[in-house]
C-alpha positions in Angstrom: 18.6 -68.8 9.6 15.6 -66.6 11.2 18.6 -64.3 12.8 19.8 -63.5 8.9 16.6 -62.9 7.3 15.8 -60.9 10.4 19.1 -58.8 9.5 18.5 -58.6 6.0 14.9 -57.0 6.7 16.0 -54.5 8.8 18.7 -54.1 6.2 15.6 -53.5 3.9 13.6 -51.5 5.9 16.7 -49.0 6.7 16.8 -49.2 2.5 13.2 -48.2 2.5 13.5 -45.4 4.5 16.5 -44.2 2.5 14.7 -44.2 -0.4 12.1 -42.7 0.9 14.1 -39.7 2.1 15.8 -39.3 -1.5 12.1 -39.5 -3.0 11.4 -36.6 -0.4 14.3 -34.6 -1.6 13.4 -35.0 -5.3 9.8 -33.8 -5.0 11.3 -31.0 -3.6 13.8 -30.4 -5.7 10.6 -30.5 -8.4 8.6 -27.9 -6.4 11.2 -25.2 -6.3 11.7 -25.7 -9.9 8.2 -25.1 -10.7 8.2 -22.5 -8.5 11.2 -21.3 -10.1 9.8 -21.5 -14.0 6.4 -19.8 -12.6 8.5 -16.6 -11.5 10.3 -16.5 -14.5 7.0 -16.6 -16.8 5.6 -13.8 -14.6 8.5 -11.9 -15.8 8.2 -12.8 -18.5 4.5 -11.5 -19.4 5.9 -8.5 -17.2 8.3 -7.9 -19.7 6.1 -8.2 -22.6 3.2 -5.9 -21.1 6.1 -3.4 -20.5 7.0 -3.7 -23.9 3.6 -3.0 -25.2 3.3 0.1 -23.2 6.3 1.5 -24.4 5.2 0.9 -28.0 1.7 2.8 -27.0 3.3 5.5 -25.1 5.0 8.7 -25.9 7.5 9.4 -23.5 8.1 12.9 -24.8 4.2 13.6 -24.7 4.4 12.0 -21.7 7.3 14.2 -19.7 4.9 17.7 -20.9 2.1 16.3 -19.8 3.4 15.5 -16.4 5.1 19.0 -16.4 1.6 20.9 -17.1 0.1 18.7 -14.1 2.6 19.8 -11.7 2.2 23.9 -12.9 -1.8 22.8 -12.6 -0.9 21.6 -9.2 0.9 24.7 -8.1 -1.6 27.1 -9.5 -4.1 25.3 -7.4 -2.5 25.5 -4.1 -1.7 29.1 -4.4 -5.2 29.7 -5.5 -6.1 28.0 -2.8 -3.9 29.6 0.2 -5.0 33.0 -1.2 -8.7 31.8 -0.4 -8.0 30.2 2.9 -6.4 33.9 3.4 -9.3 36.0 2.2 -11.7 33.7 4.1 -9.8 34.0 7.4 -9.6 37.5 6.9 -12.9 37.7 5.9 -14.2 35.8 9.4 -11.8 37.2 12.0 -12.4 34.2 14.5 -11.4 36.4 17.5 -14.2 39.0 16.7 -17.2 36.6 16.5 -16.0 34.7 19.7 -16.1 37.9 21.5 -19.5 38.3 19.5 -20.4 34.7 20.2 -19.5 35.7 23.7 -21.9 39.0 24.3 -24.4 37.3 22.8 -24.7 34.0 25.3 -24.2 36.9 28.5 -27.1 38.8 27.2 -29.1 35.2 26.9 -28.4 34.2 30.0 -28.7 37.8 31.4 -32.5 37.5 29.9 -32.9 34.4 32.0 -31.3 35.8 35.0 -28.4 33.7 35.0 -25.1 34.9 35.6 -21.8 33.6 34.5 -18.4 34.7 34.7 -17.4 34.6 31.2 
């Protein structure tokens, strides 16, 4: 008799732990749906914000504005290129580090140093 109730409450315990996996499974189950109804009411506000904006905006107005902005943009880096011309132009590098040079050999000429420059 102690033999078959030992059985029957292993029997028990193996239906424990069965149900216990299945429980498992179902909370999981639960999880990703949440998960799942949480991405689709992100979306969903996405959408809605999107929606708003296009009521706000003009596309038209939009696509000129843009437009002007990238004329803007060009005029600026052509402005710009002509200056970084003129400027190097302007300050001939080579010429003031041959000045730059003359300059530190009579220095060091004054001090009676010589260097081989």
């Amino acid at each position: 008799m102690l033999a078959k109730q030992l059985v029957q409450m292993c029997n028990q315990q193996n239906k424990m732990y069965k149900a216990k996996a299945q429980l498992g499974a179902v909370v999981m189950q639960a999880t990703g749906m949440a998960s799942w109804v949480a991405a689709a009411l992100a979306v969903l506000s996405v959408t809605s914000a999107m929606a708003s904006t296009n009521l706000v905006i003009n596309a038209m107005e939009m696509t000129k504005i843009m437009t002007e902005f990238q004329q803007q943009n060009k005029i600026a880096a052509f402005k710009e290129e002509m200056m970084d011309n003129a400027l190097t132009d302007a300050f001939d590098l080579e010429e003031v580090e041959e000045e730059a040079n003359q300059v530190t050999i009579q220095v060091l000429a004054v001090l009676g140093v010589e260097l081989d420059l």
